[in-house]
Backbone as numpy.savetxt, mean C-alpha at the origin, in Angstrom:
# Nx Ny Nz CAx CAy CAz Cx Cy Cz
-13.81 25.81 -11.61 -14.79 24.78 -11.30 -14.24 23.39 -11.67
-13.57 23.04 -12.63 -13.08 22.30 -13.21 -11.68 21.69 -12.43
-11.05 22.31 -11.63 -9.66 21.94 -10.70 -10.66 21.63 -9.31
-11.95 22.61 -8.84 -12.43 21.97 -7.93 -12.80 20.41 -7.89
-13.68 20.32 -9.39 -13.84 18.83 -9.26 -13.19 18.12 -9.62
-12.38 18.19 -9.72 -10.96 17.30 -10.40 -10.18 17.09 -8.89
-10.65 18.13 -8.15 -9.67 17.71 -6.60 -10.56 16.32 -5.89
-12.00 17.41 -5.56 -12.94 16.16 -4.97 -12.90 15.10 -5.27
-12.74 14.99 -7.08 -12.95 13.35 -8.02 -11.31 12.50 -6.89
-10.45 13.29 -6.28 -8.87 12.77 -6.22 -9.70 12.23 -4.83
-9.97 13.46 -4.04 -10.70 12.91 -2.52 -10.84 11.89 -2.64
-11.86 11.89 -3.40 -13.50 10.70 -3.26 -12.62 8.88 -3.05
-11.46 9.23 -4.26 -10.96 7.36 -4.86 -9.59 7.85 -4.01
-9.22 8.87 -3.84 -8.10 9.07 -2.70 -8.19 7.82 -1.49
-9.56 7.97 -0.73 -10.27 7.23 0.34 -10.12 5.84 -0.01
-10.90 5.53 -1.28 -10.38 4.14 -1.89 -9.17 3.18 -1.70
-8.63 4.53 -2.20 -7.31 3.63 -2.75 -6.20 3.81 -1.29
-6.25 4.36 -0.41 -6.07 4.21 1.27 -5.96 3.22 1.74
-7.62 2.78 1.75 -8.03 1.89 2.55 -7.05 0.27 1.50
-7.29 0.32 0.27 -6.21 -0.88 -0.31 -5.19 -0.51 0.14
-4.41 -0.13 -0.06 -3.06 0.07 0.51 -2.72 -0.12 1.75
-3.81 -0.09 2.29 -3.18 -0.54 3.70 -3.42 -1.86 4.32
-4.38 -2.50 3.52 -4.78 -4.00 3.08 -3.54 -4.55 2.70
-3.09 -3.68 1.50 -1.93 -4.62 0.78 -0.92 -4.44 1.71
-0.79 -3.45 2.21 0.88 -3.37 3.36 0.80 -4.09 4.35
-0.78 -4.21 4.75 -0.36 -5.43 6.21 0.02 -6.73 5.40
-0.86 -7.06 4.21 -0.77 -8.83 3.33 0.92 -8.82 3.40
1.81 -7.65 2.95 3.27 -7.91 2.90 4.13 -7.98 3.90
3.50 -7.17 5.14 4.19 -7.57 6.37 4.07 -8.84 7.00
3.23 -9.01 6.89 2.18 -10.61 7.84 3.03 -11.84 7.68
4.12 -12.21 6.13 4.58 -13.14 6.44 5.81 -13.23 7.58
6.38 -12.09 7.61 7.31 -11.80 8.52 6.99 -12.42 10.09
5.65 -11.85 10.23 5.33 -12.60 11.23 4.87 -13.74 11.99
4.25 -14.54 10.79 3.69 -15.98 11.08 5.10 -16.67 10.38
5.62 -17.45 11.34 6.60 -18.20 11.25 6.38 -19.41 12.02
6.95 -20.47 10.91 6.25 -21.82 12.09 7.35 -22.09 13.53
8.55 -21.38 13.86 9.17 -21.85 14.84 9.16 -20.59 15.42
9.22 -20.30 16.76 8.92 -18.96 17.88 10.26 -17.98 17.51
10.26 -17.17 17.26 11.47 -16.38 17.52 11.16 -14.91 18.15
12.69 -13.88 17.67 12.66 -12.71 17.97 11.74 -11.52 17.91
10.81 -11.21 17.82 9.61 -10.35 17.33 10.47 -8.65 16.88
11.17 -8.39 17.93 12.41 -7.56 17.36 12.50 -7.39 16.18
14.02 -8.61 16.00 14.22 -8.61 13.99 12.72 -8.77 13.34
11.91 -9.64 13.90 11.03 -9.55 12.84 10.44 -8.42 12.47
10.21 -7.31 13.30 9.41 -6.01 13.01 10.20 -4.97 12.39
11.60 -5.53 12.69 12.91 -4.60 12.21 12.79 -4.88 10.47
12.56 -5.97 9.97 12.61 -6.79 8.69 11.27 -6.55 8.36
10.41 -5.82 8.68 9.11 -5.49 8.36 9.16 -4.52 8.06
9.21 -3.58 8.95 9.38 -2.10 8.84 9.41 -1.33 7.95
10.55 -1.66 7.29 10.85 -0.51 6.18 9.73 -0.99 5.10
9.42 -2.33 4.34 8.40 -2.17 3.54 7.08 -1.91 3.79
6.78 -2.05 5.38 5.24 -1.53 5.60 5.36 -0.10 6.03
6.34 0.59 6.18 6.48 2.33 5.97 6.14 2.64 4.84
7.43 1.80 3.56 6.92 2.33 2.19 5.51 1.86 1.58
5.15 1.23 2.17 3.63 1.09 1.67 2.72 1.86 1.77
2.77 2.50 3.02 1.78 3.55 3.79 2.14 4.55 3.27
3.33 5.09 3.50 3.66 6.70 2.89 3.22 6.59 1.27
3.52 5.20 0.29 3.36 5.52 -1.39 1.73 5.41 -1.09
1.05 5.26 -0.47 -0.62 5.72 -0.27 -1.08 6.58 -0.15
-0.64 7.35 1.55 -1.10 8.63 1.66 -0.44 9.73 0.06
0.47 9.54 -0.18 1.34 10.24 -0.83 0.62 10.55 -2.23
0.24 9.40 -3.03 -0.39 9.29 -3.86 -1.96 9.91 -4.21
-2.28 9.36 -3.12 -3.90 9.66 -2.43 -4.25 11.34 -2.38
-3.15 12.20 -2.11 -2.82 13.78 -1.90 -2.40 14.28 -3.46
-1.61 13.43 -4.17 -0.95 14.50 -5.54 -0.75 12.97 -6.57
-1.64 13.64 -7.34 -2.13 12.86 -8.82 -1.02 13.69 -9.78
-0.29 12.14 -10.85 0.69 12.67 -11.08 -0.29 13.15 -12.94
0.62 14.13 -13.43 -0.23 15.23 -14.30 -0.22 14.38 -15.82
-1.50 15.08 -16.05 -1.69 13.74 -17.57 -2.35 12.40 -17.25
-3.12 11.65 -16.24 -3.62 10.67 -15.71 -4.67 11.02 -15.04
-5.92 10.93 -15.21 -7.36 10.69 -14.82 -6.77 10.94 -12.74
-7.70 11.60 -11.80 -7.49 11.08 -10.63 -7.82 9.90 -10.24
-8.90 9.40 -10.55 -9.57 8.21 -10.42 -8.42 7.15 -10.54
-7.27 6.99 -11.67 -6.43 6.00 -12.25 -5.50 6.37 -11.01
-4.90 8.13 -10.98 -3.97 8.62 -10.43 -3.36 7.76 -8.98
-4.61 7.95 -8.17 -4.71 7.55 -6.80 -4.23 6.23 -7.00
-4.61 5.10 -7.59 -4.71 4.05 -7.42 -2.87 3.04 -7.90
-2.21 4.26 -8.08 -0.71 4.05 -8.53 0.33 2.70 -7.84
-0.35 3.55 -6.68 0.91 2.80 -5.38 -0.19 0.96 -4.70
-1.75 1.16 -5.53 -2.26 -0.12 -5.31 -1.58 -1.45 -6.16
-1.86 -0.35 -7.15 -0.52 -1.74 -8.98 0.49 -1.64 -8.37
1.66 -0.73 -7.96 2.73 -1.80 -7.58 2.34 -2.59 -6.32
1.50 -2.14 -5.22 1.82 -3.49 -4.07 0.79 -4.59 -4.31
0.19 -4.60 -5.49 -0.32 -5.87 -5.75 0.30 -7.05 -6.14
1.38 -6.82 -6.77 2.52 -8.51 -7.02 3.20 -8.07 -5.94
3.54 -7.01 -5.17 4.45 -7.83 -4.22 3.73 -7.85 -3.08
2.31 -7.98 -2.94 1.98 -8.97 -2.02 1.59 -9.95 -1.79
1.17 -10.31 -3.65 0.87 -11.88 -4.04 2.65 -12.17 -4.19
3.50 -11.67 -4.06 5.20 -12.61 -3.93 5.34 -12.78 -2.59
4.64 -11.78 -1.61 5.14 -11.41 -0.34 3.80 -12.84 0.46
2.79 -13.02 -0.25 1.99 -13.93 0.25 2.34 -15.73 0.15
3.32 -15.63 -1.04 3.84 -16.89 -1.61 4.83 -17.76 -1.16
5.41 -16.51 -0.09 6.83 -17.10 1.08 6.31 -17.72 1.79
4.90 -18.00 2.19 4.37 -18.88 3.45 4.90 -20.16 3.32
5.26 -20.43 4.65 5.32 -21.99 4.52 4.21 -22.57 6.13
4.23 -23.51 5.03 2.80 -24.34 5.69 3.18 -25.63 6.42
Protein backbone atom coordinates (compact mmCIF):
# COMPACT_ATOMS: atom_id res chain seq x y z
CA UNK A 1 0.00 0.00 0.00
CA UNK A 2 2.71 2.13 0.87
CA UNK A 3 4.87 1.80 -2.80
CA UNK A 4 1.26 2.26 -4.26
CA UNK A 5 1.04 5.63 -2.77
CA UNK A 6 4.36 6.59 -2.98
CA UNK A 7 3.94 5.89 -6.93
CA UNK A 8 0.60 8.01 -7.30
CA UNK A 9 2.28 10.82 -4.75
CA UNK A 10 5.34 10.58 -8.03
CA UNK A 11 2.20 10.73 -10.71
CA UNK A 12 0.34 13.45 -9.14
CA UNK A 13 3.83 16.27 -8.95
CA UNK A 14 5.27 14.01 -11.89
CA UNK A 15 2.41 16.19 -14.00
CA UNK A 16 3.72 19.27 -12.20
CA UNK A 17 6.91 19.20 -12.64
CA UNK A 18 6.34 18.34 -16.76
CA UNK A 19 4.45 20.97 -17.38
CA UNK A 20 7.70 23.39 -15.71
CA UNK A 21 10.06 21.84 -17.60
CA UNK A 22 8.78 22.41 -20.53
CA UNK A 23 8.16 26.12 -19.66
CA UNK A 24 11.76 26.22 -18.70
CA UNK A 25 13.05 24.42 -22.05
CA UNK A 26 11.15 26.63 -24.37
CA UNK A 27 12.50 30.09 -21.87
CA UNK A 28 16.16 28.43 -22.97
CA UNK A 29 15.54 27.86 -26.48
CA UNK A 30 13.66 31.21 -27.31
CA UNK A 31 16.82 33.25 -27.19
CA UNK A 32 18.22 31.38 -30.04
CA UNK A 33 15.49 32.51 -31.83
CA UNK A 34 14.64 36.14 -31.35
CA UNK A 35 17.58 37.76 -32.84
CA UNK A 36 17.53 41.37 -33.79
CA UNK A 37 19.08 40.80 -37.45
CA UNK A 38 17.16 37.96 -39.89
CA UNK A 39 19.16 34.95 -40.32
CA UNK A 40 19.43 31.12 -40.87
CA UNK A 41 16.55 29.39 -38.88
CA UNK A 42 18.58 26.12 -39.75
CA UNK A 43 21.73 26.85 -37.45
CA UNK A 44 19.48 28.41 -35.24
CA UNK A 45 17.35 25.23 -34.45
CA UNK A 46 20.59 23.19 -34.95
CA UNK A 47 22.09 25.46 -31.80
CA UNK A 48 18.84 24.85 -30.03
CA UNK A 49 18.32 21.47 -30.26
CA UNK A 50 20.44 19.66 -28.25
CA UNK A 51 19.56 21.80 -25.04
CA UNK A 52 15.78 21.75 -25.64
CA UNK A 53 16.10 17.71 -26.11
CA UNK A 54 18.00 17.69 -22.81
CA UNK A 55 15.45 19.54 -21.17
CA UNK A 56 12.52 17.45 -22.18
CA UNK A 57 14.05 14.01 -21.80
CA UNK A 58 15.68 15.29 -17.86
CA UNK A 59 11.60 15.84 -17.33
CA UNK A 60 9.91 13.04 -18.65
CA UNK A 61 12.83 11.04 -17.17
CA UNK A 62 12.64 12.34 -13.80
CA UNK A 63 8.84 12.62 -13.71
CA UNK A 64 8.90 8.37 -14.26
CA UNK A 65 11.92 7.36 -11.58
CA UNK A 66 12.44 9.25 -8.26
CA UNK A 67 15.92 8.93 -7.30
CA UNK A 68 15.93 6.64 -3.76
CA UNK A 69 16.18 8.43 -0.32
CA UNK A 70 14.21 11.79 -1.56
CA UNK A 71 10.48 12.47 -0.92
CA UNK A 72 8.63 12.04 -4.67
CA UNK A 73 7.15 15.26 -4.32
CA UNK A 74 11.09 16.85 -4.06
CA UNK A 75 12.14 13.78 -6.45
CA UNK A 76 10.21 14.91 -9.58
CA UNK A 77 11.05 18.36 -9.33
CA UNK A 78 15.09 17.62 -9.86
CA UNK A 79 15.51 18.49 -13.49
CA UNK A 80 13.12 21.95 -12.59
CA UNK A 81 16.43 23.27 -10.05
CA UNK A 82 18.81 22.69 -12.59
CA UNK A 83 16.88 24.47 -15.61
CA UNK A 84 16.02 27.24 -13.46
CA UNK A 85 19.53 29.31 -13.63
CA UNK A 86 20.04 28.23 -16.89
CA UNK A 87 17.13 29.78 -18.05
CA UNK A 88 17.43 32.88 -16.03
CA UNK A 89 21.41 32.77 -17.87
CA UNK A 90 19.72 31.55 -21.03
CA UNK A 91 17.08 34.61 -20.57
CA UNK A 92 19.99 37.20 -19.85
CA UNK A 93 21.64 36.79 -23.50
CA UNK A 94 18.79 38.97 -24.88
CA UNK A 95 19.74 41.83 -26.51
CA UNK A 96 17.40 44.59 -26.81
Amino acid sequence: AEAARRRYEQIRWGRVSVIATNVLTLTIALPFFLTRTPGNVLNQSLRAAPLAMGGLLAGVMASSASPPGIPPQLGVFLPVLILAPIAAASLSTWRT
